[in-house]
N, C-alpha and C positions, 0 to 999 in steps of 0.2 A: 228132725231134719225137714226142712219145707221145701213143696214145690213149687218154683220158682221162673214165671214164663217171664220174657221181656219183648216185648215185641218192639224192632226197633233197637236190637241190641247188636248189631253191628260195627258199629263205631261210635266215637265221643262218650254222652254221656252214659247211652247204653250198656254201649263196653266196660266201662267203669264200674255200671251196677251191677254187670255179671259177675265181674273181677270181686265187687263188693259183696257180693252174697256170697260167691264160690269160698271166700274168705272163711265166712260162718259154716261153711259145712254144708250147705243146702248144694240142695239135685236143682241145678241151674241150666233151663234152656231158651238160649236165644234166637231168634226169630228175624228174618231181615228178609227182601224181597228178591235182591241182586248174590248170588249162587256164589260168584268170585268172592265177594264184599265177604259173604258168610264167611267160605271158608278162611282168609282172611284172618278175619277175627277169632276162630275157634284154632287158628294154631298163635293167638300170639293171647288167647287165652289160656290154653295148655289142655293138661287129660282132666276130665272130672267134668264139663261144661259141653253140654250136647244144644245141636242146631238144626232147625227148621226153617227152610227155604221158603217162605209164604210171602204174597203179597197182603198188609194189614187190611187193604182195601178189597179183597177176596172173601166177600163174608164164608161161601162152601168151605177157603181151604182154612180159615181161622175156624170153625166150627171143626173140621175132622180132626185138627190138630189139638185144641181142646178138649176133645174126646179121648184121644190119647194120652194125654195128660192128666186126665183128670181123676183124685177132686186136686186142683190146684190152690197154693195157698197164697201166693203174691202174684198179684196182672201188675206189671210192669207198662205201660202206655208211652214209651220215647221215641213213635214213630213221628217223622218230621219229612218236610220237602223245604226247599231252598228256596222258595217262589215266596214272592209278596209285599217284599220292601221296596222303594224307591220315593219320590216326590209324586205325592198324590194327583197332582197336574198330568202328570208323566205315566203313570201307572197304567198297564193295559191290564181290560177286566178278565183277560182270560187269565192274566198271569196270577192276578190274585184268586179265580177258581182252582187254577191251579198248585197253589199254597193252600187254598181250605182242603181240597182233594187229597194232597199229601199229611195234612197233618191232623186237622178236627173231624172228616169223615174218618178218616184212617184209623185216630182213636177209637173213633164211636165205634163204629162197626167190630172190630176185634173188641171190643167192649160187652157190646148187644151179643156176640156169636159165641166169646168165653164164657158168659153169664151160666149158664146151666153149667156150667164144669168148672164151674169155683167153689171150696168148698165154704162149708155156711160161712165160718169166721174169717171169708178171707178179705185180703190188704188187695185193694188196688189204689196203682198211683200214678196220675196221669201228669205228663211232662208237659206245663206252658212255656210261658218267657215272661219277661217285664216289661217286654212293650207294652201288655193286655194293660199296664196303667200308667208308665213313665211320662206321655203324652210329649214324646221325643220325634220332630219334623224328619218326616222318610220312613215312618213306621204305621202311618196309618192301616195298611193292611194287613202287616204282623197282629198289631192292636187289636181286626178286629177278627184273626186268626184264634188269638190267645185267650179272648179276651171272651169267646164263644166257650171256650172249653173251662174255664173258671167259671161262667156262671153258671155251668150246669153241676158244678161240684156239692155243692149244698142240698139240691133237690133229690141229686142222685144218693148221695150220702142218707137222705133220707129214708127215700122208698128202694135201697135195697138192703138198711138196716136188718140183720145184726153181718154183714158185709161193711167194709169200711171202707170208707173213699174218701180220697183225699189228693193234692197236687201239689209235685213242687215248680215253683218259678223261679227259674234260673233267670240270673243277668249277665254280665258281659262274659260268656265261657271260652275259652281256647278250645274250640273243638273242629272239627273238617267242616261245620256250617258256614263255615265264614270264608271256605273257599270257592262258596257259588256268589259270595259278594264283589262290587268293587274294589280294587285293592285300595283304593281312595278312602272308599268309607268304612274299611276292614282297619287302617290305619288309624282314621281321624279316632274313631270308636274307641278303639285301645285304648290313643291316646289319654281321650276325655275319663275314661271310666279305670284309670289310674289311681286318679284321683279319689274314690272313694274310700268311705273311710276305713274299709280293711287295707287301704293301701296297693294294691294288688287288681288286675285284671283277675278272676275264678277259674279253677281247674275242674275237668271233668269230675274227679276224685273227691272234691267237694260238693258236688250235685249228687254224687252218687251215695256220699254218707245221709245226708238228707233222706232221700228216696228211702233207705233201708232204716231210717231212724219211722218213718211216716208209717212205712210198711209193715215193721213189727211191735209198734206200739196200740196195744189194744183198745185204747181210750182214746186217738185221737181219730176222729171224721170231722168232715164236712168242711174241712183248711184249707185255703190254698197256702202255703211256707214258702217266704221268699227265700233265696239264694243268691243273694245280691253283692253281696259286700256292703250294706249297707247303702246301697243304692236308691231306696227307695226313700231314706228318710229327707225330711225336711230340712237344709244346710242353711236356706238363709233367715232374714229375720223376721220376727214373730211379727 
């Protein structure tokens, strides 16, 4: 049985990976800033799934919580903010501090502060998106959200060998993110990303099989894994 932190497990994807570990047996605890949101999610998770009230961006309380935990054998990294998209004309630069804040400091940091309380062999797995490459107008700041946290996966994967790191990149998810968007571009989005060739818009429940294929496979570091529905591939002609 492994121990199993998700920071960031509150809802969407999170939730899903909790749901997905608790599956396997593992001692699963989720981690989320906002107290409601938690308990929230640890009653429509059920008994067996324990929560910690932290903000990811608290290096002290991500360290004492880690401590407590520890040795942990999966870091979970799904913490995210809602900040960052729109038309880059239009973008205000706090708003996009405000999406790094939420999402790539917030990795890092619970990252840097779990480190001493991970055990040797253990899986972490940090959550980007496909903006970090789609190079889709209205997402430049997602892009360079995402897109910050993917290039540090290989160097990290490196020098914290025999620790494994790795990321999945989710694409168009149904998840509560998309209720800090326009309902305009929340729609057109669906719309387009229909289209892909899994046919389908992506559910939490798919990001999170990923997450825990990434997380317990011993041999894979240094990847970021799309989750796209085949979003990313090339459709037109050569």
């Amino acid at each position: 049985m492994a121990t199993v932190l998700i920071v960031g497990g509150t809802s969407g994807i999170g939730e899903a990976t909790a749901r997905a570990f608790a599956a396997r047996g593992d001692d699963v605890v989720v981690a989320g800033r906002d107290r409601g949101r938690l308990e929230g999610a640890l009653a429509r998770l059920g008994d067996g799934i324990r929560g910690e009230a932290l903000d990811a961006a608290d290096a002290d309380a991500v360290q004492a919580a880690a401590e407590r935990l520890a040795p942990i054998d999966v870091l979970v990294l799904a913490a995210s903010g809602g900040s960052g998209a729109g038309p880059f004309g239009e973008l205000a630069l706090e708003t996009l501090r405000a999406g790094f804040e939420g999402k790539f400091w917030a990795q890092l940091t619970a990252l840097q502060q779990a480190l001493p309380s991970l055990a040797p062999d253990a899986g972490v797995v940090l959550v980007s998106a496909g903006s970090a490459r789609a190079a889709l107008p209205g997402t430049a700041g997602l892009a360079a959200i995402n897109g910050a946290l993917e290039a540090m996966v290989p160097p990290l994967a490196a020098e914290l060998a025999p620790r494994r790191v790795n990321a999945v990149s989710p694409g168009v998810i149904d998840t509560p993110w998309w209720d800090n968007q326009p309902d305009e571009m929340r729609a057109a989005t669906f719309d387009a990303f229909a289209n892909v060739p899994a046919g389908r818009i992506g559910h939490p429940d798919d990001v999170a099989a990923a997450i825990v294929a990434l997380a317990t496979n011993g041999y894979v570091t240094g990847t970021v894994l799309d989750c796209a529905g085949g979003a990313q591939l090339a459709t037109g002609p050569a």
